[in-house]
N, CA, C and O of each residue as an XYZ file, in Angstrom:
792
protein
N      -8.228     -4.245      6.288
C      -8.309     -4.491      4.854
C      -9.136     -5.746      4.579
O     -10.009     -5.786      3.712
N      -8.820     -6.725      5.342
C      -9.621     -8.196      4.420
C     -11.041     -7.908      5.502
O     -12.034     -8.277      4.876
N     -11.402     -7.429      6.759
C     -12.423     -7.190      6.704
C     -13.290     -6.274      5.876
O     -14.438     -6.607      5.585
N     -12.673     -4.929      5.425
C     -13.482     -4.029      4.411
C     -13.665     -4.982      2.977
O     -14.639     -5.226      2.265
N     -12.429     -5.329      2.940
C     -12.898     -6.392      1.301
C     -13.907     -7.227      1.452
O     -14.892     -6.940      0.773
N     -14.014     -8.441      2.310
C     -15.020     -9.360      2.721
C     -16.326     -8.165      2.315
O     -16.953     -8.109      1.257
N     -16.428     -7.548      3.160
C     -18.236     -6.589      3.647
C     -18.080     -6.267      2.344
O     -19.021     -6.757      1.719
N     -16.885     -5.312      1.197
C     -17.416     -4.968      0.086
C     -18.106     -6.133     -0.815
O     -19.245     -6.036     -1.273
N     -17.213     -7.293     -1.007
C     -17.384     -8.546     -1.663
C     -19.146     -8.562     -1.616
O     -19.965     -8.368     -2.514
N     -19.292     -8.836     -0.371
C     -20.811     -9.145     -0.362
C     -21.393     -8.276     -0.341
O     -22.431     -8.755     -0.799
N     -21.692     -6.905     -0.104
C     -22.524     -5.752     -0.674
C     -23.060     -5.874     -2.411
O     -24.032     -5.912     -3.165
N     -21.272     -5.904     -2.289
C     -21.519     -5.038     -3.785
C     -21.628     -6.349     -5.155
O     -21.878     -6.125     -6.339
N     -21.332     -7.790     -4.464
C     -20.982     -8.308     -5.792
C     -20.154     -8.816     -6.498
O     -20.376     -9.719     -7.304
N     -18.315     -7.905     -6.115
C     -17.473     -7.733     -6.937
C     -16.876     -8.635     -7.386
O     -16.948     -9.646     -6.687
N     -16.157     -8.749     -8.489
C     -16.210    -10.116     -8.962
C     -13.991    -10.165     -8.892
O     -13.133    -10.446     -9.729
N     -13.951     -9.698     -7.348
C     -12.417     -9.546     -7.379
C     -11.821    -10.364     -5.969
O     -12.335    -10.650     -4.888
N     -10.509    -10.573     -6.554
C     -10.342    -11.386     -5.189
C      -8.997    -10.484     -4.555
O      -8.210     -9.675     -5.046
N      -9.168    -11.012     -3.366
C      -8.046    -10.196     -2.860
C      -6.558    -11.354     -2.121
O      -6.809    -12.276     -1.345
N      -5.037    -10.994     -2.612
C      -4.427    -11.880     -2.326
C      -3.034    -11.294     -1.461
O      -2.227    -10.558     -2.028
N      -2.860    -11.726      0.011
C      -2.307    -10.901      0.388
C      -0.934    -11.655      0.714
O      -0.784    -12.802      1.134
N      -0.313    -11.027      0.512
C       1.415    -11.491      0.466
C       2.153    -10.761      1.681
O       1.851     -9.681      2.191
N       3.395    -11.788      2.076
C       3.867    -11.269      2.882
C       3.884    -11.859      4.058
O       2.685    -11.827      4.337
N       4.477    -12.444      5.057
C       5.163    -13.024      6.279
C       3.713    -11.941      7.133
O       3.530    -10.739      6.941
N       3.018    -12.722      7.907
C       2.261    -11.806      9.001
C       3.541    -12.075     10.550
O       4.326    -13.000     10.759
N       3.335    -11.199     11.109
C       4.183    -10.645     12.230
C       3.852    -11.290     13.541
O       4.642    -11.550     14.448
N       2.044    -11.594     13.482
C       1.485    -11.483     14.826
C       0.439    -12.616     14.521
O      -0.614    -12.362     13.935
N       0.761    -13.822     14.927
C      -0.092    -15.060     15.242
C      -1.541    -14.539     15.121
O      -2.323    -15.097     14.352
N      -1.879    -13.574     15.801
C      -3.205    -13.058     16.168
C      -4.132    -12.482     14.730
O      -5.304    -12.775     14.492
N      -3.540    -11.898     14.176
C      -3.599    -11.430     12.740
C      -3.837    -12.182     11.831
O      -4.816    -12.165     11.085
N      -2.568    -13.202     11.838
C      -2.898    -14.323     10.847
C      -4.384    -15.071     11.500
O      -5.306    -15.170     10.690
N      -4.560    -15.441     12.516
C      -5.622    -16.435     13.212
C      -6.893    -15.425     12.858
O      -7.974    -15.937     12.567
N      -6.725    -13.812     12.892
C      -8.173    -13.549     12.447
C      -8.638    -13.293     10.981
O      -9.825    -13.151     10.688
N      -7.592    -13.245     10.062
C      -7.713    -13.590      8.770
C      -8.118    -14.387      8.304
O      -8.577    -14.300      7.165
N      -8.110    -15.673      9.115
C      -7.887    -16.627      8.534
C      -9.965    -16.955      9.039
O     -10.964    -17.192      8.360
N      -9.840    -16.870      9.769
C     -11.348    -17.076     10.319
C     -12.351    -16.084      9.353
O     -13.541    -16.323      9.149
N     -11.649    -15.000      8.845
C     -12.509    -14.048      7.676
C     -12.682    -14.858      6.368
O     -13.674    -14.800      5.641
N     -11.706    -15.536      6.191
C     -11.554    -16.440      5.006
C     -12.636    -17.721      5.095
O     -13.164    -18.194      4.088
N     -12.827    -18.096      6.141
C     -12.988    -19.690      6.592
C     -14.447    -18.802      6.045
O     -14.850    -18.952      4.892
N     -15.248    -17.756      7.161
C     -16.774    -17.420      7.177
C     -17.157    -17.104      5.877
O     -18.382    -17.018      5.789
N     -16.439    -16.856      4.612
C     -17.038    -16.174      3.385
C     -17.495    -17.721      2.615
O     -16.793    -18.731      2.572
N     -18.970    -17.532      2.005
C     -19.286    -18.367      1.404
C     -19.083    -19.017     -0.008
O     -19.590    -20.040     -0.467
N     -18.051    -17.986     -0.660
C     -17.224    -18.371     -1.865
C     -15.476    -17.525     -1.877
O     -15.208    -16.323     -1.868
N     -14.678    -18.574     -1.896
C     -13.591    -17.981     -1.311
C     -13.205    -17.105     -2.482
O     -13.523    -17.364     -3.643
N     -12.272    -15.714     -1.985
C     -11.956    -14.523     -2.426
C     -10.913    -13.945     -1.622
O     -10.562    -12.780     -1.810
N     -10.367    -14.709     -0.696
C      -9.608    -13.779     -0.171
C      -8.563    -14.953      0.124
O      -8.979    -16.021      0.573
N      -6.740    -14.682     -0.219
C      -6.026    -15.928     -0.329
C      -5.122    -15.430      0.696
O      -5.175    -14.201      0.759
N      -3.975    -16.173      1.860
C      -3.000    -15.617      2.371
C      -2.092    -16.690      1.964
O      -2.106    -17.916      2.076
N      -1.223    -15.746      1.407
C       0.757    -16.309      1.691
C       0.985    -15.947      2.019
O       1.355    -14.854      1.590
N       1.117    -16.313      3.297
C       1.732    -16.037      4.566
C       4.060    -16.444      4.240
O       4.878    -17.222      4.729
N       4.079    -15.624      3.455
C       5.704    -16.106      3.099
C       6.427    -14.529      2.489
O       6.015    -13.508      1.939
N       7.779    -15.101      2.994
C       8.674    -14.343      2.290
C       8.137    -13.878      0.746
O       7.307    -14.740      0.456
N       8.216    -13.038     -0.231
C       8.330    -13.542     -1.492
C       9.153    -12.525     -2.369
O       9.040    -11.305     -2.496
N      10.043    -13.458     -2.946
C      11.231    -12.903     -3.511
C      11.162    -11.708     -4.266
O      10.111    -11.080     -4.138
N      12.161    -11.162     -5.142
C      11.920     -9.969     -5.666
C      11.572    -10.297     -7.377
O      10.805     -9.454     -7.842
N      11.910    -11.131     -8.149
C      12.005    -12.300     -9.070
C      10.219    -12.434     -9.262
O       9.687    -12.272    -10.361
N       9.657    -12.664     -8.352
C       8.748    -13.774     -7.960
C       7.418    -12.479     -8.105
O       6.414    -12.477     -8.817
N       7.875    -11.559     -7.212
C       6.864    -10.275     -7.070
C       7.005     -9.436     -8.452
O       6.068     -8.644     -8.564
N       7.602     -9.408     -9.158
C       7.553     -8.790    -10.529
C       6.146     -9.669    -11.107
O       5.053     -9.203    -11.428
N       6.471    -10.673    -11.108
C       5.414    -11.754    -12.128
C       3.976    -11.648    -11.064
O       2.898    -11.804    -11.637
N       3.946    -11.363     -9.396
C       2.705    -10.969     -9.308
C       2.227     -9.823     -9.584
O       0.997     -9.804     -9.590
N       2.891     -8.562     -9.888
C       2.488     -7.475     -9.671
C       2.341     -7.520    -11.451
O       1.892     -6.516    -12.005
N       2.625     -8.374    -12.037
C       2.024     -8.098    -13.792
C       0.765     -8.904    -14.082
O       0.290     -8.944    -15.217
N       0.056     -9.752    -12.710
C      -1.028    -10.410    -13.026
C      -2.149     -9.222    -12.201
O      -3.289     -8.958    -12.584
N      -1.404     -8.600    -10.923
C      -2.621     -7.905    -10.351
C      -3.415     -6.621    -11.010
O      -2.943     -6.366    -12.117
N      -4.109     -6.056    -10.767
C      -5.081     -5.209    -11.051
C      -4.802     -3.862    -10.674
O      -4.798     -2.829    -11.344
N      -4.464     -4.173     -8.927
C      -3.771     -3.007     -8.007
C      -2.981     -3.701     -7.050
O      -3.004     -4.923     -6.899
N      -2.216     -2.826     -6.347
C      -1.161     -3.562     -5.374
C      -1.618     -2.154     -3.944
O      -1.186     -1.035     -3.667
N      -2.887     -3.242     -3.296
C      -3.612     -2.024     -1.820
C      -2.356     -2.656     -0.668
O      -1.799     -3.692     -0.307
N      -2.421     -1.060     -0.418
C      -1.257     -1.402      1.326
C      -1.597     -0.296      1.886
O      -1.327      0.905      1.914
N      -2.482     -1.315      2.454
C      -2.862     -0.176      3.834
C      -1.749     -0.623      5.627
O      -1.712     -1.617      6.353
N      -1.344      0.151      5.641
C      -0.008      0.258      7.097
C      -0.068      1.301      7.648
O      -0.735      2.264      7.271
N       0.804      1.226      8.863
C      -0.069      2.668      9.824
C       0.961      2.860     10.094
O       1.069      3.412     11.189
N       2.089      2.609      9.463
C       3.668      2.810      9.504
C       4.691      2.891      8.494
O       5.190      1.787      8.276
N       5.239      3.958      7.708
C       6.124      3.235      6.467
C       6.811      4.784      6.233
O       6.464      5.852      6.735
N       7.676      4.556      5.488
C       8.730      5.420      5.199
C       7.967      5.392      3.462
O       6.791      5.688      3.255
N       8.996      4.953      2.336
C       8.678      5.038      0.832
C       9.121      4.121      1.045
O      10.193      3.871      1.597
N       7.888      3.080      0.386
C       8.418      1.588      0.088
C       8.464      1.207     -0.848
O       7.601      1.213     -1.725
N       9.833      0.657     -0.856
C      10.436      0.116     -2.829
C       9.310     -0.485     -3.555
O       9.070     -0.235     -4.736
N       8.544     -1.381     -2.731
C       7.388     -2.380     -3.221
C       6.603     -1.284     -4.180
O       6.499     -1.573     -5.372
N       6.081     -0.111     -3.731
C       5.564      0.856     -4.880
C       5.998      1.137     -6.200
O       5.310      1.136     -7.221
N       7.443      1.423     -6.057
C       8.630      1.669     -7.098
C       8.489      0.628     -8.218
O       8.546      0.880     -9.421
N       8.238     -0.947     -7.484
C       8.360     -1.966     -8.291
C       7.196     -2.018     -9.106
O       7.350     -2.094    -10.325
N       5.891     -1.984     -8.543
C       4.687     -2.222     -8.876
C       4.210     -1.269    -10.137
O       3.716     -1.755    -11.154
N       4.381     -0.086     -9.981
C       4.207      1.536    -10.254
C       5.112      1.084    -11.673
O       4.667      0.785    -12.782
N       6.141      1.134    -11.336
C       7.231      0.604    -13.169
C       6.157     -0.091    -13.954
O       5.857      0.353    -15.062
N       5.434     -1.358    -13.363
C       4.940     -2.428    -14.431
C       3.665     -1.891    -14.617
O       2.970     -2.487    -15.440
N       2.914     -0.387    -13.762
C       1.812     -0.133    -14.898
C       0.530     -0.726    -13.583
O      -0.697     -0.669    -13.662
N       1.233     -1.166    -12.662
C      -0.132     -1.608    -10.902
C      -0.065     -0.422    -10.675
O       0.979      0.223    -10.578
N      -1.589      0.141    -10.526
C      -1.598      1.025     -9.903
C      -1.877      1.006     -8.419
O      -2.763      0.220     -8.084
N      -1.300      1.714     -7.458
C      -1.168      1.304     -5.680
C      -2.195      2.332     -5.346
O      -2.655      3.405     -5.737
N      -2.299      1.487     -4.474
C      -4.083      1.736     -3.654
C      -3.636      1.537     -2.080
O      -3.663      0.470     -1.466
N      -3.163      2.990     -1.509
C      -2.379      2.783     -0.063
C      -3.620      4.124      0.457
O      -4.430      4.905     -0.042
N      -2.925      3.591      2.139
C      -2.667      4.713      3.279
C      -1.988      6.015      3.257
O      -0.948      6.030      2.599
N      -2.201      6.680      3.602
C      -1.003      8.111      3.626
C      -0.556      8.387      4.807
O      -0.995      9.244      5.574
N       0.939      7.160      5.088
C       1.518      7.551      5.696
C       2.824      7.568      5.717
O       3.216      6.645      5.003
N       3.832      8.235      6.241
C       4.639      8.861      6.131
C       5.216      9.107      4.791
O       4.804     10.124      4.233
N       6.255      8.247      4.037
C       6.694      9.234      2.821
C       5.760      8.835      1.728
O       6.205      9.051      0.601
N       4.455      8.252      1.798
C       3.667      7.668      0.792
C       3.235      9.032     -0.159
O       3.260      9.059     -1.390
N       2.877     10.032      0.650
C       3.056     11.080     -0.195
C       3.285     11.626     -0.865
O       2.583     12.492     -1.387
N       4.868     11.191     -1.230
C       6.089     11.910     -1.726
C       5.763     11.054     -3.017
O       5.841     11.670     -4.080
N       5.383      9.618     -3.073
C       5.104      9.120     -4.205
C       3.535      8.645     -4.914
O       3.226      8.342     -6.066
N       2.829      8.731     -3.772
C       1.414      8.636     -4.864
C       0.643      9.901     -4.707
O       0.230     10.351     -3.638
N       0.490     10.436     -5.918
C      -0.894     11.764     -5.629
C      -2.112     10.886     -6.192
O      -2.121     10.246     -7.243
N      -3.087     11.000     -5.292
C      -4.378     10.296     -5.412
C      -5.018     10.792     -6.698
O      -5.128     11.969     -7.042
N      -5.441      9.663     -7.385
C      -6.077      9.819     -8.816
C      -5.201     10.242    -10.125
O      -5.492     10.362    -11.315
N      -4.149     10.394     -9.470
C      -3.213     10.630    -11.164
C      -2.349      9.728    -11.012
O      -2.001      9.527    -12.176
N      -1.660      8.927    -10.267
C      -0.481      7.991    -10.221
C      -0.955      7.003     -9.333
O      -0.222      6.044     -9.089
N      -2.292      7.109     -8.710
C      -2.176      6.032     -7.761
C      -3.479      6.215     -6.829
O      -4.096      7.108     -7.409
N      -4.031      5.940     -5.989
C      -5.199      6.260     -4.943
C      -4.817      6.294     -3.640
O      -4.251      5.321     -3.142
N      -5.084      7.435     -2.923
C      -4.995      7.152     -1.431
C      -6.355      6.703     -0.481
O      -7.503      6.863     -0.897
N      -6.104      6.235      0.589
C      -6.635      5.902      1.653
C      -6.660      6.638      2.355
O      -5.495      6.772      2.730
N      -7.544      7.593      3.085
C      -7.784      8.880      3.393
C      -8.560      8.370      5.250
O      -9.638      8.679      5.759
N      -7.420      7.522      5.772
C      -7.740      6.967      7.271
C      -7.107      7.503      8.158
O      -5.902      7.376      8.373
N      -7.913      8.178      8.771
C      -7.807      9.570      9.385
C      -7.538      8.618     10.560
O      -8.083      7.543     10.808
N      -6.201      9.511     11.476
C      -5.770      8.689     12.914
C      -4.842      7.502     12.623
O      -3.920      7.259     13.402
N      -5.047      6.762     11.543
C      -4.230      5.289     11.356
C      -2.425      5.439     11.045
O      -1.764      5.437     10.006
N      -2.052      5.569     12.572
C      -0.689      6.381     12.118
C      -0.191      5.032     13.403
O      -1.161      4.496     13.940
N       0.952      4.622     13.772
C       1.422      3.789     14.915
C       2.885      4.633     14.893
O       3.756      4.811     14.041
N       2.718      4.981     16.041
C       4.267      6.021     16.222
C       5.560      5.119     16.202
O       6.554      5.376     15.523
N       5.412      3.971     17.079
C       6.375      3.153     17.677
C       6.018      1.524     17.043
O       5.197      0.833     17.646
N       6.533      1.132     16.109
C       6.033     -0.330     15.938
C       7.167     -1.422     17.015
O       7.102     -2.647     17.112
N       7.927     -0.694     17.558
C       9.088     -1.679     18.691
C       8.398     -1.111     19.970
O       8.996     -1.626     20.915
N       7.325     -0.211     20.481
C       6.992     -0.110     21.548
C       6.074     -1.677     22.340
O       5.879     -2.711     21.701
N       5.643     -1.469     23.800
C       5.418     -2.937     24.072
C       4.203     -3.807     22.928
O       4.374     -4.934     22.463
N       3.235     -3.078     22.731
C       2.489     -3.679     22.104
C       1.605     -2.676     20.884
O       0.454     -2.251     20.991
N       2.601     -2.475     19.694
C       1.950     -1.870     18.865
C       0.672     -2.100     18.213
O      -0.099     -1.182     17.932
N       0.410     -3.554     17.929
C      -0.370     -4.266     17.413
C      -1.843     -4.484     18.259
O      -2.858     -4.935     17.728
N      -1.731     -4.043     19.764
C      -2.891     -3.629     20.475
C      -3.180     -2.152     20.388
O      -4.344     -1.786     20.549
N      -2.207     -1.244     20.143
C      -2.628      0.020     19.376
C      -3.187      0.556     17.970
O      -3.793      1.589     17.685
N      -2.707     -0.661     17.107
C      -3.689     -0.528     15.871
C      -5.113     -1.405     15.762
O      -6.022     -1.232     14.950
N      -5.028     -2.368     16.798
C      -6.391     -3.070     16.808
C      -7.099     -2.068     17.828
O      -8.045     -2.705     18.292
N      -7.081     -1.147     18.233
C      -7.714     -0.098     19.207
C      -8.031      1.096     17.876
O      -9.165      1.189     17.405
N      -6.992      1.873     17.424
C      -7.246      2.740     16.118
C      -8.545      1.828     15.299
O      -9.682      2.299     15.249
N      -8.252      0.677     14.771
C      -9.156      0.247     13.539
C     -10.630     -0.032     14.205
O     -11.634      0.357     13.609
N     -10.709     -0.602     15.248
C     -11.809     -0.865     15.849
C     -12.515      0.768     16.250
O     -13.718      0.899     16.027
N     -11.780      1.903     16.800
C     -12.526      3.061     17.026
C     -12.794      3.314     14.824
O     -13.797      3.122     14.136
N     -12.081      3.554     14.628
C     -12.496      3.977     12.886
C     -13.043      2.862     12.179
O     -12.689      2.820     11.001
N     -13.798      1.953     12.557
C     -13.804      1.022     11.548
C     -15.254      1.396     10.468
O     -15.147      0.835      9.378
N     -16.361      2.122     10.608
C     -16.848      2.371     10.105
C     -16.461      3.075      9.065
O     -16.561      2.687      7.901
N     -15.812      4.577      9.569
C     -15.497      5.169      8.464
C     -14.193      4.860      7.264
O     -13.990      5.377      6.165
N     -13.242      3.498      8.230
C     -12.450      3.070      7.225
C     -13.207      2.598      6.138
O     -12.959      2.957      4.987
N     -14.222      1.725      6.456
C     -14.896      1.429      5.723
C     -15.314      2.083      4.308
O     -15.098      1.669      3.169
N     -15.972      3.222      4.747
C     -17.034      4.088      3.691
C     -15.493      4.871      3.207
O     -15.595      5.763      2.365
N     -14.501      4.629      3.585
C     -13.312      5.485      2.589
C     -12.696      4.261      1.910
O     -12.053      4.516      0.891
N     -12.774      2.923      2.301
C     -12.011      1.764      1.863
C     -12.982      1.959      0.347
O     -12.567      2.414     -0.718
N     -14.506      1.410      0.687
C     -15.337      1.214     -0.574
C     -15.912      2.314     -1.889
O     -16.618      2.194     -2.890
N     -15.190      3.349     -1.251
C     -15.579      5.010     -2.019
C     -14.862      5.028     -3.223
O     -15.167      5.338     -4.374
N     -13.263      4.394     -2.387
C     -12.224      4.435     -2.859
C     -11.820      3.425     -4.632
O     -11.463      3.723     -5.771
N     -12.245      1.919     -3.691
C     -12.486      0.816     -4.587
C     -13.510      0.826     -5.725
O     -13.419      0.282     -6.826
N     -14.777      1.766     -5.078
C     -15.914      1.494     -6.528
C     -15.124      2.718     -7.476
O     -15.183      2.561     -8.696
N     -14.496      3.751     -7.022
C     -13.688      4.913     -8.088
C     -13.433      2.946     -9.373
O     -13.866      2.265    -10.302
N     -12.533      3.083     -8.430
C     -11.152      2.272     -9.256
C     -11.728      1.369    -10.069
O     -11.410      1.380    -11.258
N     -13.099      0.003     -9.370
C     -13.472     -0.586    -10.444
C     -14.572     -0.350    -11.414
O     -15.237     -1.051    -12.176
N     -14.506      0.957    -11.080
C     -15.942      1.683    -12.572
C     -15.538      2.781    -13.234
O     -16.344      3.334    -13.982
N     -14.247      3.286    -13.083
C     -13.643      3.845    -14.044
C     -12.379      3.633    -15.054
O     -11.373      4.335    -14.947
N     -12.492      2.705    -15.956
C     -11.914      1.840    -16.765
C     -10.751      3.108    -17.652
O      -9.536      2.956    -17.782
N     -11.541      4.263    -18.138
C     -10.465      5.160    -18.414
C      -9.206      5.751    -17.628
O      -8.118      5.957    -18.166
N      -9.478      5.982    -16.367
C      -9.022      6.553    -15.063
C      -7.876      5.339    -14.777
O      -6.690      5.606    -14.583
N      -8.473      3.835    -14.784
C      -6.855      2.877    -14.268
C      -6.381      3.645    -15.502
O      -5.813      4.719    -15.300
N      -6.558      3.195    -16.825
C      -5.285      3.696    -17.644
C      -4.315      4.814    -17.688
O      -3.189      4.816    -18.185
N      -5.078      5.958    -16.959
C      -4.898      6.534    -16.716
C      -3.596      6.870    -15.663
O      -2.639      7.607    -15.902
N      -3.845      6.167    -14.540
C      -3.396      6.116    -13.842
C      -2.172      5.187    -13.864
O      -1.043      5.527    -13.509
N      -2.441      4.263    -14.212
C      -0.971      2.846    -14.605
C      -0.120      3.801    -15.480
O       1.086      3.682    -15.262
N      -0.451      4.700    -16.399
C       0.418      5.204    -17.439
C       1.279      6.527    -16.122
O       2.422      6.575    -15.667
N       0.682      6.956    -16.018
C       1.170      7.832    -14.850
C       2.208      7.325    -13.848
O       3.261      7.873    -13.522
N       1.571      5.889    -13.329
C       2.436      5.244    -12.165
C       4.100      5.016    -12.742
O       5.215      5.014    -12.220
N       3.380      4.779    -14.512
C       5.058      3.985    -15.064
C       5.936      5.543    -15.487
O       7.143      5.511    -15.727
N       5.157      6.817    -15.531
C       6.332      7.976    -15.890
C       6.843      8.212    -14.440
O       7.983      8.513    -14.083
N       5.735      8.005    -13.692
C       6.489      8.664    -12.113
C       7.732      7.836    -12.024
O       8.614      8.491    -12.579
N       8.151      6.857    -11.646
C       9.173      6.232    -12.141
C      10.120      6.216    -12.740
O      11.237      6.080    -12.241
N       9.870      6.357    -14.008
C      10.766      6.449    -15.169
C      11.693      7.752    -14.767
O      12.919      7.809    -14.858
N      10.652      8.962    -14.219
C      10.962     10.644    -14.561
C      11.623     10.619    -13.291
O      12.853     10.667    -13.256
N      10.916     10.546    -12.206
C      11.443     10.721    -10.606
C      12.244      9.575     -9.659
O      12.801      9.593     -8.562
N      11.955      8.455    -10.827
C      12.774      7.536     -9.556
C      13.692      6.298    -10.481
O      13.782      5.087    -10.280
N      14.375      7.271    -11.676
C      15.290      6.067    -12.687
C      17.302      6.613    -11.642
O      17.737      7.571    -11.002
N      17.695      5.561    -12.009
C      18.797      5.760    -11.457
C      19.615      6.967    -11.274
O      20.030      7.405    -10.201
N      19.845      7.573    -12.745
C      20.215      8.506    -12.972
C      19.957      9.734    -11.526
O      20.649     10.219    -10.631
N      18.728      9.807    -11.939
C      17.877     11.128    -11.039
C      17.997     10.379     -9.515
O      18.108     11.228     -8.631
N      17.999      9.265     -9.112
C      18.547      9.323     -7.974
C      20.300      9.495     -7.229
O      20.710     10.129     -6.257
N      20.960      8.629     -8.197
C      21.917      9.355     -8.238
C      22.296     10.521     -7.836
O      22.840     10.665     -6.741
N      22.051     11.578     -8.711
C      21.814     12.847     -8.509
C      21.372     13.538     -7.190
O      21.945     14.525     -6.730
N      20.351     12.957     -6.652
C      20.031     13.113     -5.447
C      20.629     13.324     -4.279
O      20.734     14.188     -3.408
N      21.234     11.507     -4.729
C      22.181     11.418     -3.455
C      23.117     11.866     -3.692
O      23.482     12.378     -2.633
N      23.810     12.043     -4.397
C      25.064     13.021     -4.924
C      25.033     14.665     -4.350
O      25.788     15.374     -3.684
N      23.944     14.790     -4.898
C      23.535     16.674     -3.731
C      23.390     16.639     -2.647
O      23.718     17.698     -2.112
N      22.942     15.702     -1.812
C      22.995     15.378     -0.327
C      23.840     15.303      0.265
O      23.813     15.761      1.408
N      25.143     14.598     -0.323
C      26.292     14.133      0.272
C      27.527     15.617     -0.048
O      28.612     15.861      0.481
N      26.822     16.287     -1.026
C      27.639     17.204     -1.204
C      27.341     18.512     -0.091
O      28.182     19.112      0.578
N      25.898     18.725     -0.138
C      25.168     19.396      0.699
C      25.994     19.641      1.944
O      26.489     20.624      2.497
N      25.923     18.078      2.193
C      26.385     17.901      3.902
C      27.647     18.117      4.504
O      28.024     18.285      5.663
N      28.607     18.027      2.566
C      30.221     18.050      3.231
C      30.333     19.601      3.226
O      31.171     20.095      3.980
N      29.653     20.330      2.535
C      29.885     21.936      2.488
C      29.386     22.055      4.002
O      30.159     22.573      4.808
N      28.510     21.740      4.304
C      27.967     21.972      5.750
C      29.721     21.830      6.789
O      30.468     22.741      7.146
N      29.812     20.758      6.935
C      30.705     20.124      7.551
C      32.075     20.926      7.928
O      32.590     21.255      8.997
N      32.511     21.127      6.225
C      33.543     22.513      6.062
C      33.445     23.476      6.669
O      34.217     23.594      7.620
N      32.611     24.414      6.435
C      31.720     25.273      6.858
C      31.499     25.253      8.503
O      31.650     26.383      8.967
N      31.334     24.737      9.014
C      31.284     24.502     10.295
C      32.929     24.255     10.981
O      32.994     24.782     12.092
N      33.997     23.703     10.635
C      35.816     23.743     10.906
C      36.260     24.624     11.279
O      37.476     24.670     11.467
């Protein structure tokens, strides 16, 4: 990601910065971020490297533009749920349940990075398996990272579009009620199973 942003930055111009939140995992990561940051000749790219509360991430996600998460690992992450309510539209990866909540171009954009999947993030060294994935794809992450981004910042009808979308998906598919419900049929599901099986 902050290498495709950097190369877009200077291609194209853009007059956006990118700010990435969140505790990094791997010394190595942070140390090459940080050297992407140091080489750009007008800074654009910020790390907080920190926890950041839930309080705290409401008030960023009502200043940002989009909320991009690209990961090569994830279930459905609340962080969408949160962002998606206030009208950010998310600019991810498609992987695992990301699906289930963004359809590309009506609620949200996908990242279409073919291979960028990490089976095991507790195996010995996951983080030498995604620096092996990104380095074999890095071109074409590329030309799908910037395909992706010029959509988003040259179609001014389309965010609205899309933020209005992000805040019904929400509202319609993921307000208490309707989860509730959910889990309520699941748990019922399972005890008929259970019976059923005695």
């Amino acid at each position: 990601l902050v290498n495709a942003f950097a190369r877009l930055i200077t291609e194209e111009s853009i007059n956006y910065e990118l700010h990435i939140y969140g505790p990094i995992a791997n010394k190595y990561i942070e140390t090459s971020i940080k050297k992407i940051i140091y080489s750009l000749k007008e800074v654009k790219i910020f790390l907080h490297n920190r926890v950041v509360p839930s309080d705290e991430r409401i008030c960023i996600f009502k200043e940002l533009d989009a909320l991009i998460y690209t990961t090569a690992m994830d279930g459905l992450p609340y962080t969408f749920i949160e962002a998606m309510e206030l009208g950010t539209p998310v600019i991810s990866t498609n992987v695992g349940g990301i699906e289930y909540l963004i359809k590309d171009n009506n609620n949200g954009y996908i990242l279409n990075f073919n291979g960028l999947y990490v089976d095991n993030l507790y195996s010995d060294n996951p983080y030498n398996e995604l620096v092996n994935i990104l380095n074999v794809n890095n071109e074409p992450y590329y030309k799908e990272f910037k395909r992706v981004l010029m959509k988003f910042i040259s179609d001014d009808e389309l965010f609205y579009s899309i933020s209005n979308s992000a805040i019904n998906t929400v509202h319609c598919d993921f307000n208490y009620m309707v989860l509730y419900k959910k889990v309520n049929d699941i748990v019922a599901d399972s005890y008929a199973i259970e019976v059923g099986n005695e």
